[in-house]
C-alpha positions as CSV (number, residue, x, y, z in Angstrom):
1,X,-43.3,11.7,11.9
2,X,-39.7,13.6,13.5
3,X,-39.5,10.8,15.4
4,X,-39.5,8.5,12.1
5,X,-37.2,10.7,10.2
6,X,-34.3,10.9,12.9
7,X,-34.7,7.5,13.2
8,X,-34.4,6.7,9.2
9,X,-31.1,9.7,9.6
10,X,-29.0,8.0,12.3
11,X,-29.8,5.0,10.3
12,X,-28.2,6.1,6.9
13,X,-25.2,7.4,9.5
14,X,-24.4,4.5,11.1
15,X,-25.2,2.4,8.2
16,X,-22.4,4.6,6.1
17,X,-20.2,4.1,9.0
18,X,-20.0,0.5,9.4
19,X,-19.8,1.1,5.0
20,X,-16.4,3.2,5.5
21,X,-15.5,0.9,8.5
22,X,-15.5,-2.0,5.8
23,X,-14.4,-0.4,3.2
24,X,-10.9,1.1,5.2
25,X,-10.4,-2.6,6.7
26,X,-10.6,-4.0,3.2
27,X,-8.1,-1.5,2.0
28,X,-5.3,-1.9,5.1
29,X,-5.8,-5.6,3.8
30,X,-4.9,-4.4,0.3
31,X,-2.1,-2.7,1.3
32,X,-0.6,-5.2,3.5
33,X,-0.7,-7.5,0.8
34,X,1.1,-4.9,-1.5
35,X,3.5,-4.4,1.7
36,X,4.5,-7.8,1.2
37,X,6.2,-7.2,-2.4
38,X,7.7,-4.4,-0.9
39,X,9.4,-5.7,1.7
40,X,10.5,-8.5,-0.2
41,X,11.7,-6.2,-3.0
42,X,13.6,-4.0,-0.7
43,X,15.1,-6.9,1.0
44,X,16.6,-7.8,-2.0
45,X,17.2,-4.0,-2.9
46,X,19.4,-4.2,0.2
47,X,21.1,-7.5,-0.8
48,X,21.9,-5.7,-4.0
49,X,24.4,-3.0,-2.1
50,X,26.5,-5.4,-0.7
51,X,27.1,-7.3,-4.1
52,X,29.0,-6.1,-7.3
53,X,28.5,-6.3,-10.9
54,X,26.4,-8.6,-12.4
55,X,24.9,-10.6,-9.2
56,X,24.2,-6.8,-7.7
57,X,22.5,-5.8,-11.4
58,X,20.1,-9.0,-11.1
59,X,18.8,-8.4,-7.5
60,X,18.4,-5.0,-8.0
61,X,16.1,-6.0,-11.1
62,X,14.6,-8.8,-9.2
63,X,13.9,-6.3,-6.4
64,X,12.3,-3.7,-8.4
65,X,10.5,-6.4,-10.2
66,X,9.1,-7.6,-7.0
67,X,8.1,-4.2,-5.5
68,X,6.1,-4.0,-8.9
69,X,4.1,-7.1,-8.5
70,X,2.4,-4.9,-5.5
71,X,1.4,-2.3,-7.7
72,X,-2.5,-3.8,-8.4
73,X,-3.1,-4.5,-4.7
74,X,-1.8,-0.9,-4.1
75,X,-4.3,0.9,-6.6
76,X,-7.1,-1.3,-4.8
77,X,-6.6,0.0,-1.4
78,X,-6.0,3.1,-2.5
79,X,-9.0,2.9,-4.3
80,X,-11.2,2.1,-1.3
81,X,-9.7,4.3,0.4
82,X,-7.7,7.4,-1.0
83,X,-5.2,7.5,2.1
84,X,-3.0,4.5,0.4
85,X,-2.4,6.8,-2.9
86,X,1.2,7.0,-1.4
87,X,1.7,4.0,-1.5
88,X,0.3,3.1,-4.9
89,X,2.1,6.0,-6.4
90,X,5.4,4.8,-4.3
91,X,5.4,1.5,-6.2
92,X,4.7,3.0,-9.6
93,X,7.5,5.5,-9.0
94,X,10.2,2.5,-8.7
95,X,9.8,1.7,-12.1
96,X,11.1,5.2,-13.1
97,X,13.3,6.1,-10.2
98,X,15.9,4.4,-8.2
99,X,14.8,2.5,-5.5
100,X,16.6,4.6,-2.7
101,X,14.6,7.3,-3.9
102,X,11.4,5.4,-3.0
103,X,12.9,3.1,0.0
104,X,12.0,5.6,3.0
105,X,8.7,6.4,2.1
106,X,7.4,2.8,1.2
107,X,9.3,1.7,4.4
108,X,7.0,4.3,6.2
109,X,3.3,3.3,4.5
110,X,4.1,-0.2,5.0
111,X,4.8,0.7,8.7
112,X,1.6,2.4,8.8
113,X,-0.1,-0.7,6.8
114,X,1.1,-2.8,9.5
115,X,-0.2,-0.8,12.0
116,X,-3.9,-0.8,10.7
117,X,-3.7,2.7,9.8
């Protein structure tokens, strides 16, 4: 009867494990997908300094616009796994603050999405 019941424990551990397992490699998918917006956005968030008046308002629109179009694969890594709240939150805060404000850290995730972090 042990015997049975350590069995039936290391098989709810390993079962959760290879659960988790899935559940993170979903969510660096996620975030890579939302990592594409970004980088596209900030590309054109960087195009946007070296322009002036009305071509640099557009791409800065267009690249806050497309840093937003990550924001619903961001809340679903983040929500299978918490560790990509930054980068949901990062997003979302673009739509309040300037971009530069946001820039370094979203660089960063991303990095780490591309890493498999």
């Amino acid at each position: 009867m042990a015997a049975l019941r350590r069995t039936a424990a290391v098989s709810v551990v390993v079962i959760s494990g290879l659960f988790l397992a899935s559940c993170t490699s979903a969510a660096v998918s996620s975030a890579r997908n939302a990592c594409r917006h970004v980088t596209a956005g900030l590309a054109l968030y960087s195009k946007s300094l070296h322009e002036t008046g009305a071509q640099a308002q557009r791409d800065y629109q267009r690249a806050v616009n497309t840093i937003l179009q990550g924001q619903s694969q961001a809340g679903l890594a983040a929500t299978q796994d918490g560790s990509w709240n930054a980068l949901q939150i990062g997003i979302e805060e673009v739509s309040r603050l300037p971009i530069k404000n946001e820039a370094a850290a979203l660089t960063n995730v991303c990095r780490q999405a591309a890493n498999g972090y």
